[in-house]
C-alpha positions in Angstrom: -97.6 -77.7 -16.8 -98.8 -81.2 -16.3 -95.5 -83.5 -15.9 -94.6 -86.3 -14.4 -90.8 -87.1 -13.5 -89.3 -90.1 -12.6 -85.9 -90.9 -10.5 -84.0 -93.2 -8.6 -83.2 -95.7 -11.3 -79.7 -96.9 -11.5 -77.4 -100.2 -11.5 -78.0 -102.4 -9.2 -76.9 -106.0 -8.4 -78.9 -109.1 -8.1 -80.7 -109.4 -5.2 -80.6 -105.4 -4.9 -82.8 -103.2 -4.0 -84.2 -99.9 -5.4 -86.6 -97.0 -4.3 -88.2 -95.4 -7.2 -90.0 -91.9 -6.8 -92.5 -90.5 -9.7 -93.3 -86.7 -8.8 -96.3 -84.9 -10.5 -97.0 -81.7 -11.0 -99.9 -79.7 -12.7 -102.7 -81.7 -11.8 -104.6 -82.8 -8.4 -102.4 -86.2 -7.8 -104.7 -87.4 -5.3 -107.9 -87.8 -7.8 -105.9 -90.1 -10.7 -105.0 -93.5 -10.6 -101.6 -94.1 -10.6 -99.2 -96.9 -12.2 -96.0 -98.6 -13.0 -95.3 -99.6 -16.2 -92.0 -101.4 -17.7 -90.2 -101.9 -20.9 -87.7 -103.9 -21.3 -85.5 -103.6 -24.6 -87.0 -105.2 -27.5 -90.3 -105.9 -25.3 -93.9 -103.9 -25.4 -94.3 -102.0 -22.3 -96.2 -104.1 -19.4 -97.3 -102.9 -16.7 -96.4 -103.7 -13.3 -98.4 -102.2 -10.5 -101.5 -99.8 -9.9 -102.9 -97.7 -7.0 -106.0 -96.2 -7.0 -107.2 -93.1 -6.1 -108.4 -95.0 -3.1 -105.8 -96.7 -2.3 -106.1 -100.2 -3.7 -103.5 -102.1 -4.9 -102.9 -104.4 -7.8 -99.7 -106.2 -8.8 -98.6 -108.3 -11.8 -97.2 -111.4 -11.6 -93.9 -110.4 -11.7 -94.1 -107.7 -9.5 -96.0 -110.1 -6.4 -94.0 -110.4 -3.1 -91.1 -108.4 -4.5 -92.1 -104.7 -5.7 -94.5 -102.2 -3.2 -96.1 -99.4 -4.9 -97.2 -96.5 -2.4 -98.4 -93.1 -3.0 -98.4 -90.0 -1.3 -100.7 -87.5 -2.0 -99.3 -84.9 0.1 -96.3 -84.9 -1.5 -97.9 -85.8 -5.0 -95.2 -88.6 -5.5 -95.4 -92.3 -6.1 -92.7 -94.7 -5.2 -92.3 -98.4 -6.0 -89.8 -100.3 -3.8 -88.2 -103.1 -5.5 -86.7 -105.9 -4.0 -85.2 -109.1 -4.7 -84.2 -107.5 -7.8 -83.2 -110.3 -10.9 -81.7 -109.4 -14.9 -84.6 -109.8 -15.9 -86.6 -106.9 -13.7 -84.1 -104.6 -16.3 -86.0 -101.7 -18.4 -87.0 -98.5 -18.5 -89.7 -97.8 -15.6 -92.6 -94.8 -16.1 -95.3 -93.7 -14.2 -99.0 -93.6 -15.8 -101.7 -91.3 -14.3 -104.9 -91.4 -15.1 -108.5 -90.4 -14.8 -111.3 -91.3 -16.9 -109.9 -90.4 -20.3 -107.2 -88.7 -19.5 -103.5 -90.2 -19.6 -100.2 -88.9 -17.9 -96.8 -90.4 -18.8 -93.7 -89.5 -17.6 -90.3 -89.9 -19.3 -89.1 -93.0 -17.7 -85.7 -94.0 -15.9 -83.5 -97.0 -16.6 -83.0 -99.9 -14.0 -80.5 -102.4 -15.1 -79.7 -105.2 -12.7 -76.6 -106.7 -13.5 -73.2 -108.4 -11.7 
């Protein structure tokens, strides 16, 4: 079954930090590109950060100098350390694969940062 399945979301404070952790399953990991997306509510989805297959790295704007994203392949996980976490980094976080035409979500989990 090809899945993806997110953890590690939670409440956190300003200035937090949090390790998120997207493990996939039923298709080879290491060949996909591999992503970050957000939604916050009332907002479209946005995405925050890709790795490639190779191993490059792109960030939005809102993700530069405070989020890492990171894969490994062995494992078949991708992580995305957050830092410096503000209210406004608050949504529900999924993980894209993809390859060529085909598209992976996974079900999301919910990062609120709040006093």
């Amino acid at each position: 079954q090809v899945q993806l399945v997110e953890s590690g979301g939670g409440l956190v404070q300003p200035g937090g930090s949090l390790r998120l952790s997207c493990a996939a399953s039923g298709f080879t990991f290491s060949s996909y590109a591999m992503s970050w997306y957000r939604q916050a509510p009332g907002k479209e989805r946005e995405l925050v950060a890709t790795i490639t297959r190779d191993g490059m790295i792109n960030y939005t704007d809102s993700a530069k100098g405070r989020f890492t994203i990171s894969r490994d392949n062995a494992k078949n996980t991708l992580y995305l350390q957050m830092n410096s976490l503000i209210p406004e980094d608050t949504a529900v976080y999924s993980c894209n694969a993809r390859f060529f035409a085909r598209t992976v979500w996974g079900q999301g989990t919910q990062v609120t940062v709040s006093s």
